[in-house]
N, C-alpha and C positions, 0 to 999 in steps of 0.2 A: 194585978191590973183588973178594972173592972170590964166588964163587956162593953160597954156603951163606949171607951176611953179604946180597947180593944179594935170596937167595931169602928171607930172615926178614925184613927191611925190607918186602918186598911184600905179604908174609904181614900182618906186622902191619896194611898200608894195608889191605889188602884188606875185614879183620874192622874196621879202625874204618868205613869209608867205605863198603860193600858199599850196605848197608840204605838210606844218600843213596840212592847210584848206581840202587837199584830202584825207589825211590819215583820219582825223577826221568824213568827210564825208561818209568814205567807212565803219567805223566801225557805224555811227550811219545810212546808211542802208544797213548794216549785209553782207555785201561785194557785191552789185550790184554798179560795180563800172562806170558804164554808168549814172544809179540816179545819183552817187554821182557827176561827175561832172556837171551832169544837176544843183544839190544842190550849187555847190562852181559858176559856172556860174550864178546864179541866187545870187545869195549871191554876187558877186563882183562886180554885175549891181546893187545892193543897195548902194552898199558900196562908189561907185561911184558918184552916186546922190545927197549921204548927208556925200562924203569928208570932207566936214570943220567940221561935228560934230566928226567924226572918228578920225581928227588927233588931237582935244582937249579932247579927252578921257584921261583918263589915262594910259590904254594900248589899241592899235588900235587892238593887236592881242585875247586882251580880250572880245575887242568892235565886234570884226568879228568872233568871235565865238558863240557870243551871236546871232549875226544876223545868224549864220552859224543853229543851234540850230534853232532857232525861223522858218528858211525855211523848214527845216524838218519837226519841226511840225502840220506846216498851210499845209505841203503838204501832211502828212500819214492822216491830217484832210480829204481831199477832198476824198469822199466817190466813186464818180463817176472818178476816177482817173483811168487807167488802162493804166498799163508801161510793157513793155518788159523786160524780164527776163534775164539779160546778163548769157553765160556758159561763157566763157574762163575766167580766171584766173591767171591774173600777177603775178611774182613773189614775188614783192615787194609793194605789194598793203597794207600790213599793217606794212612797212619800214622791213627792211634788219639787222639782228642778226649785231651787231656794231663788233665785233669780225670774222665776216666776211663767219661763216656757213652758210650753204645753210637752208633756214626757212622747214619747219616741215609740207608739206601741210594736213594730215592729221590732225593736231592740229588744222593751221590754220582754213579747211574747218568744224571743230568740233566748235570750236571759235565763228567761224562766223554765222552756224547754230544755235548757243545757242542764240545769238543775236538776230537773225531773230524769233525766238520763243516770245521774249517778246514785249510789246507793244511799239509805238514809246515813249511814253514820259518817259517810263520807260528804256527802251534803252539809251539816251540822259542822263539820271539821273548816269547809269552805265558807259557811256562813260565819260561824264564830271567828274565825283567825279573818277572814276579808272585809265582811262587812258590820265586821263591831271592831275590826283591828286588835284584837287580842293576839299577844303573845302566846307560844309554844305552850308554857307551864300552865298558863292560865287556860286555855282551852282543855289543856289534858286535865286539868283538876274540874271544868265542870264538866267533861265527859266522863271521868273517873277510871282516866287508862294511864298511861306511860305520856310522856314525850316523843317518845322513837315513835311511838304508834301515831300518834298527831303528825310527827315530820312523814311518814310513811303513807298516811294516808293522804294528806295535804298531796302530797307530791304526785301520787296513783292518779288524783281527785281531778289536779291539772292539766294533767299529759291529757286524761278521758276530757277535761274539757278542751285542751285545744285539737285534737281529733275532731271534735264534736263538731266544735266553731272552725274547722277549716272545713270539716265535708256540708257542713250549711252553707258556709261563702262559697264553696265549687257548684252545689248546687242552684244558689243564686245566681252567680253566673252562666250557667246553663240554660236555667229559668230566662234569661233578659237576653241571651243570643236568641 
């Protein structure tokens, strides 16, 4: 394949798939949406390098999520890391009510907080399997672990979030007495 033929196949991926890739990023690091395009940048310089295995996958969008996943968690690895905290807060960082309501930033920033609570690979376990809907098998194969480990952490993942989101709602109710 030529470069130019190469380089316009990626192009295209790029522009349909991008807008996933950031959403997916910003919920698997708990809305610092500055990481996450750090994430989806660093993920599309992969994706780029090893094209031809990407476009014989069977889903390139499956294939980039894996690798989207896999940067997160070589990067929550790096111990010695230390990143900037973004404040501001897009509107549309975790996409727009399809009906067309204005989103709920309190939800949101409640959301996003519970995320930020768990660990990264447990995060990724809850993003993948919740909000892309993936099955057991298929999360464990783009994390690169077991099934049991997927069931095991999913389930760890939930219990920390409903702890989380019942000590937030006790605390809001304490807040409004």
């Amino acid at each position: 394949m030529r470069d130019s033929e190469r380089s316009a196949e990626f192009v295209a991926f790029v522009r349909a798939h991008r807008a996933d890739l950031v959403r997916t990023a910003v919920l698997l690091c708990a809305g610092d949406e500055a990481y996450a395009e750090d994430l989806v940048q660093t993920t599309l310089t992969r994706l780029y390098l090893s094209w031809s295995k990407v476009r014989r996958a069977d889903s390139s969008l499956a294939y980039s999520r894996r690798c989207l996943t896999n940067v997160f968690i070589d990067e929550a690895r790096r111990a010695h890391r230390r990143r900037e905290t973004s404040v501001a807060v897009p509107m549309d960082a975790l996409g727009r009510d399809p009906a067309g309501a204005s989103p709920d930033l309190d939800l949101r920033a409640l959301v996003l907080n519970a995320l930020s609570s768990l660990a990264p690979r447990q995060r990724a376990v809850v993003v993948l399997r919740h909000w892309h809907d993936l099955d057991v098998d298929e999360t464990a194969r783009i994390l690169g672990c077991r099934a049991g480990t997927v069931k095991s952490q999913n389930a760890r993942a939930l219990a920390h979030l409903r702890e989380f989101l019942a000590t937030a709602d006790h605390q809001l109710d304490l807040e409004v007495s």
